[in-house]
C-alpha positions in Angstrom: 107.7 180.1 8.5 110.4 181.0 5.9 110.7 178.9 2.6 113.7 179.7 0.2 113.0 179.7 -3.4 115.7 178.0 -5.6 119.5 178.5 -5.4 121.8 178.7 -2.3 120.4 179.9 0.6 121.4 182.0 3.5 118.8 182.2 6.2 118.7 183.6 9.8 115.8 182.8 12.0 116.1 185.2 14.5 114.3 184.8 18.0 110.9 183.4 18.1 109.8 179.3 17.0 110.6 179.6 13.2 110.0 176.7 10.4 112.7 177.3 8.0 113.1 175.7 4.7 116.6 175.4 2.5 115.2 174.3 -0.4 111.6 173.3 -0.1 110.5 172.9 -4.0 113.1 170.6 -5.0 114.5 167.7 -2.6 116.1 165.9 -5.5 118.6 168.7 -6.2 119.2 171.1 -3.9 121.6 173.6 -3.3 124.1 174.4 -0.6 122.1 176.7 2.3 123.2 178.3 5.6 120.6 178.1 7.9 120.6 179.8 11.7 117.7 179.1 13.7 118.8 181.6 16.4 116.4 181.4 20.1 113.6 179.5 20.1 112.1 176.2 19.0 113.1 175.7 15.5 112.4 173.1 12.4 114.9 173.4 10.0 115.5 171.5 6.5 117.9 171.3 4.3 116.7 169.0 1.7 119.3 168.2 -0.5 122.8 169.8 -0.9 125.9 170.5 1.0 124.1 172.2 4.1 124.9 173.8 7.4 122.5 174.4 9.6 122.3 175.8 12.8 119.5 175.4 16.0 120.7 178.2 18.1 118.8 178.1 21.6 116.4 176.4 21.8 114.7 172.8 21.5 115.3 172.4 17.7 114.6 169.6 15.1 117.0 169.7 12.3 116.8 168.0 9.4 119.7 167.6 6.8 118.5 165.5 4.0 120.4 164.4 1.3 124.1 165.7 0.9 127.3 166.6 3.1 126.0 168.2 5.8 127.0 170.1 8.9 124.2 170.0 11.9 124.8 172.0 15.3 121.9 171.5 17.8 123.2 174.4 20.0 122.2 175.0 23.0 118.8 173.0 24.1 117.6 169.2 23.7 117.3 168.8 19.4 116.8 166.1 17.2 119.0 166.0 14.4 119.1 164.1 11.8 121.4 163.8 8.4 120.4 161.8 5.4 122.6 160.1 2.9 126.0 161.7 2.9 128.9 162.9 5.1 127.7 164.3 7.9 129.1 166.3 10.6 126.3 166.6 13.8 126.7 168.1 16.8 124.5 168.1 19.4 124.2 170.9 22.4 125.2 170.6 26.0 121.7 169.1 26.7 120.2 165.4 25.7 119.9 165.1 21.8 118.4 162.7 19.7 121.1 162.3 16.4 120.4 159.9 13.4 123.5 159.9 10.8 121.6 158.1 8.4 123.3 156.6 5.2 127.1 157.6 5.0 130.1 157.9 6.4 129.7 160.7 9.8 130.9 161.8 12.2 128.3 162.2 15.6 129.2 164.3 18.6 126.7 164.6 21.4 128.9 167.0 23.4 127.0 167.7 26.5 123.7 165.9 28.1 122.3 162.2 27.9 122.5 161.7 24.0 120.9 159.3 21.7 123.0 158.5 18.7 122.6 156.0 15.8 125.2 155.9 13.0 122.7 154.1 10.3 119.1 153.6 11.4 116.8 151.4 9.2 119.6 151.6 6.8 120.5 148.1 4.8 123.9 146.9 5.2 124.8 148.2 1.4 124.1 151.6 2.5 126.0 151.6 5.4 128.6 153.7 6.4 131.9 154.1 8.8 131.0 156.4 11.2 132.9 158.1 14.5 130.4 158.7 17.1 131.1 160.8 20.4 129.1 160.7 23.0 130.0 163.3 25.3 129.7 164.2 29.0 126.6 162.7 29.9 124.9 159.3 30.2 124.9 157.9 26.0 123.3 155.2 24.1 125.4 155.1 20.8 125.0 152.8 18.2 127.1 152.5 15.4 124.8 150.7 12.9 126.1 148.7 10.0 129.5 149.5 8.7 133.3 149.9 10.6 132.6 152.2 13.4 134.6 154.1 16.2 132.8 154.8 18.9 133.6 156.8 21.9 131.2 157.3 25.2 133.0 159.8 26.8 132.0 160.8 30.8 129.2 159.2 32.2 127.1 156.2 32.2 127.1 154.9 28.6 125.8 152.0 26.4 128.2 151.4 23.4 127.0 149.3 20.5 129.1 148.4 17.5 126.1 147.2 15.3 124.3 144.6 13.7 126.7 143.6 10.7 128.4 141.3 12.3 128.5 138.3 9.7 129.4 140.6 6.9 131.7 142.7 8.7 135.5 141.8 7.8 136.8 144.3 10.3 136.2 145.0 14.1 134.4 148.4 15.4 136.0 149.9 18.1 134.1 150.8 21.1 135.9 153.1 24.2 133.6 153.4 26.8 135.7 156.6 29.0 135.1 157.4 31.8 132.7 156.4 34.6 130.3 152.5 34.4 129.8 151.6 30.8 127.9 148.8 29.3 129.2 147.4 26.3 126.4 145.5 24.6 127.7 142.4 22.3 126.0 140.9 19.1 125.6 137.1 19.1 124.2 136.1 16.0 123.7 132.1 16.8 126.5 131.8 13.8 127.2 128.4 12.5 130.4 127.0 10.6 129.6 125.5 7.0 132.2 123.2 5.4 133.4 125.2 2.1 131.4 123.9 -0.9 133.5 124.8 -4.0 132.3 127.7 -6.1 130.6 129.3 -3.3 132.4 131.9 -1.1 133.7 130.8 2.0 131.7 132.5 5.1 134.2 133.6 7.8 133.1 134.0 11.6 131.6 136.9 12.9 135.0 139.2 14.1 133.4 140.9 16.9 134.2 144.2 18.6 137.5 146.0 19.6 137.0 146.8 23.3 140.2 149.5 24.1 139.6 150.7 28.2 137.2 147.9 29.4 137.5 148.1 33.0 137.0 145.6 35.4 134.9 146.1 38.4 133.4 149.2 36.9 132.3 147.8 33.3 130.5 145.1 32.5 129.2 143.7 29.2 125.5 143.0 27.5 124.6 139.5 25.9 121.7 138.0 25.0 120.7 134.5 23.7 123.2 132.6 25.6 124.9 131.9 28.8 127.8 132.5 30.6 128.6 128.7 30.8 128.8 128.9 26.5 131.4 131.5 27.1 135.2 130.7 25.6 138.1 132.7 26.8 141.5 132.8 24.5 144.6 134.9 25.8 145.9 137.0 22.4 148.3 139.2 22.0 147.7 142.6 19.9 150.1 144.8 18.6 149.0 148.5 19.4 151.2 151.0 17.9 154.4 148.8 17.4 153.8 147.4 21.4 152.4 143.5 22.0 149.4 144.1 24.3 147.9 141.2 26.0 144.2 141.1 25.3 141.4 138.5 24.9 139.2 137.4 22.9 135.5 136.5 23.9 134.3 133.8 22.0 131.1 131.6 21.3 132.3 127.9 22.4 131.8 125.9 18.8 130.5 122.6 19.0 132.5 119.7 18.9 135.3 119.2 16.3 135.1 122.9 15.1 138.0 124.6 15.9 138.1 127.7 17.8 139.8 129.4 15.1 136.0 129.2 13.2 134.2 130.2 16.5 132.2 133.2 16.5 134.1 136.4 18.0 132.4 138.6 20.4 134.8 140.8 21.4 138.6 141.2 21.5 139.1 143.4 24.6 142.6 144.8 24.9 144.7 144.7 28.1 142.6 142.3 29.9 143.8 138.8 30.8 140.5 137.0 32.7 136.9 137.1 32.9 134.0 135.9 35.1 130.0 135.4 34.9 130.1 138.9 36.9 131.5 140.9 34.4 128.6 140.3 32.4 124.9 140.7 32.6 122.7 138.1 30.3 119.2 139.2 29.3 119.9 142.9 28.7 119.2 146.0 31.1 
């Protein structure tokens, strides 16, 4: 076990299952440490500060805390996880477990079947714009709360834009890559109030920005309603200076609402028509 006392740290593991600690007698503060876990099994804090800490081989657990981090799982299966701040977290070319936290990050799973949340258990104020990567390998990434870009990469992935969706005021954008992806879509059962002066105005849900959806390969995720309560509206985007014919998936409002106030699922560019079986209802 190695424990820093105060002041910016430089600390190297080397081989063996170390328990290394950045700056264990003040998590408030902090300081800026450079941590290398090297071979072996590895739990690693950073506390508070501007860290960058390092796994090596190994199945690691990483902890940044507090501050603008930099994580790197290395090589083996490692949980990482950053805290409130910027974060920059990489996983290895094995599964990892990655938690942004509060912030703005950016998540990279690189290699192996990843797990990766942009803000877990974080409220909506806290939230950040995150970029997460998933990699080669078969991903579950979700973006949390906030305006998020998030790319599977190869394999099988499930791509989740969040849970934000009736304070969000713009879309996330979700590129599934290569190989079957599921693209799981919030319906949050949203309901059209007439404006009552001196009260804001609350504005539909805007959905997701689907860019490669592909049909016959991927296939969407809904829950809480059916197919039948589906609407389909032919749009045009404009995608670096081109008009792209897209649509937008919509919940059907009831009657004399117009579909300008319905709630937005998706907008999925490039794609003209939809049926029940390019979706699965329920979950997987």
């Amino acid at each position: 076990m190695g424990i820093s006392p105060s002041g910016a740290d430089s600390i190297v593991g080397g081989e063996g299952n170390d328990t290394l600690y950045g700056e264990a007698n003040d998590t408030i503060q902090g300081f800026n440490d450079t941590i290398r876990g090297e071979a072996g099994d590895d739990k690693i804090y950073g506390y508070g500060g501007d860290d960058s800490l390092s796994g090596g081989d190994g199945v690691d657990y990483i902890d940044g805390g507090d501050g603008n981090d930099i994580l790197d799982g290395g090589t083996g299966s490692s949980t990482l996880l950053g805290g409130a701040g910027l974060e920059t977290i990489r996983g290895g070319i094995e599964g990892d477990y990655i938690d942004g936290g509060e912030g703005n990050d950016n998540l990279s799973g690189l290699g192996g079947n990843d797990t990766i949340y942009g803000d877990v258990g974080v409220a909506v104020s806290l939230a950040g714009n995150d970029i997460l990567n998933g990699g080669v390998g078969d991903d579950f990434l979700d973006g949390g709360a906030g305006v998020d870009r998030i790319i599977g990469g190869a394999g099988f992935d499930v791509l989740f834009g969040g849970e934000d969706a009736e304070t969000q005021t713009a879309r996330d954008t979700l590129t599934g890559g290569a190989d079957t992806d599921y693209f799981q879509l919030l319906y949050t059962a949203f309901v059209p109030e007439p404006p009552v002066i001196g009260e804001p105005i609350v504005s539909p849900p805007v959905g997701d920005y689907i860019v490669d959806f592909v049909k016959g390969t991927d296939l969407f995720l809904v829950e809480g309603i059916t197919f039948e309560q589906l609407g389909f509206q032919n749009i045009s985007l404009t995608v670096g200076g081109v008009a792209t014919p897209s649509t937008r998936i919509y919940v059907k409002p009831e009657a004399g609402i117009p579909i300008a106030q319905a709630e937005t699922l998706a907008v999925v560019q490039g794609v003209r028509q939809f049926n029940a079986s390019h979706f699965i209802f329920g979950g997987i």
